[in-house]
C-alpha positions in Angstrom: -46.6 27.1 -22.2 -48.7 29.6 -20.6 -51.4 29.6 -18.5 -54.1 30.4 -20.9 -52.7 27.7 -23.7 -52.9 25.2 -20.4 -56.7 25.8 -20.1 -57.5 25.8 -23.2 -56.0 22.2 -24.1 -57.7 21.1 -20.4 -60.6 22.4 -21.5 -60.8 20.4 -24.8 -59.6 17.6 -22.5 -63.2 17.6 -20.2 -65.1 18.7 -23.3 -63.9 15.2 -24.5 -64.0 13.3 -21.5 -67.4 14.0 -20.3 -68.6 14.5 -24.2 -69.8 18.2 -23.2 -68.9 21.2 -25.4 -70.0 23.8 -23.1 -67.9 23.1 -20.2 -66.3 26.2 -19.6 -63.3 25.7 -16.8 -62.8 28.6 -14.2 -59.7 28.5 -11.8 -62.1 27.7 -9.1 -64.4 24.4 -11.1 -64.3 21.6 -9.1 -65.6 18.0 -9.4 -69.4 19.3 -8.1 -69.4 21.7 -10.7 -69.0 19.3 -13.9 -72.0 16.4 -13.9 -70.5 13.6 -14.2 -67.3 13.4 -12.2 -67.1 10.7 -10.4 -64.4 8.1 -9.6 -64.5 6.3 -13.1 -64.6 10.0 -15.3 -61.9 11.3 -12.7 -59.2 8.5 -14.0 -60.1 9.2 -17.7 -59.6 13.0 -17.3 -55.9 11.8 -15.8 -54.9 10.0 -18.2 -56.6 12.0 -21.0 -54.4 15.0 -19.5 -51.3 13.2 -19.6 -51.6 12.5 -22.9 -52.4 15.6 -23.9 -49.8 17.4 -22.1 -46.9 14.7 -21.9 -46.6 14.5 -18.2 -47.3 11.9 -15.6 -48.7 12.9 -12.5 -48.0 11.1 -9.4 -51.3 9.7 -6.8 -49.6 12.5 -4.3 -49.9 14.9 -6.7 -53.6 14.5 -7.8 -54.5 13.7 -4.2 -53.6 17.3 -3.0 -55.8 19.0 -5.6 -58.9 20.9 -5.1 -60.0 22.5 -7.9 -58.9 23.2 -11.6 -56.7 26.2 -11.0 -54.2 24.0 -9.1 -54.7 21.5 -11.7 -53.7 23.8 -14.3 -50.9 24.9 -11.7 -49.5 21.3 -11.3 -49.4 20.9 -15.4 -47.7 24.1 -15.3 -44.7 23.0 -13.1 -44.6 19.8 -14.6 -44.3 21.5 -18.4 -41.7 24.0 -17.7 -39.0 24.7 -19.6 -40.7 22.7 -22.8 
């Protein structure tokens, strides 16, 4: 999967979490940047993603992240070789 097919499913995956269709993710969108993302919306776009991708991220994992690009980054790893 490349990078580009990875945002485009994540950004289906926020237009559906935070019910927004002009959320338009950027390597560099972080939670300040999407109104809305707080602790409850952060959870849904988790498991939203892992359902959408097939994966299962780890607390570790997600704690480590800063912005989208290494979000798209982790789902990258974690899809290689598909």
């Amino acid at each position: 999967m490349t990078e580009a097919e990875i945002y485009a499913r994540l950004t289906q995956v926020f237009r559906d979490v935070f019910d927004d269709d002009a959320i338009v993710l950027q390597s560099d969108t972080m939670a300040d940047d999407v109104a809305g993302w707080d602790s409850q919306a952060h959870v849904n776009l988790v498991v939203a993603a892992e359902m959408q991708f097939g994966i299962r991220f780890r607390t570790a994992e997600l704690e480590s992240l800063h912005n989208v690009g290494e979000f798209v980054q982790l789902i990258a790893q974690k899809t290689a070789g598909r």
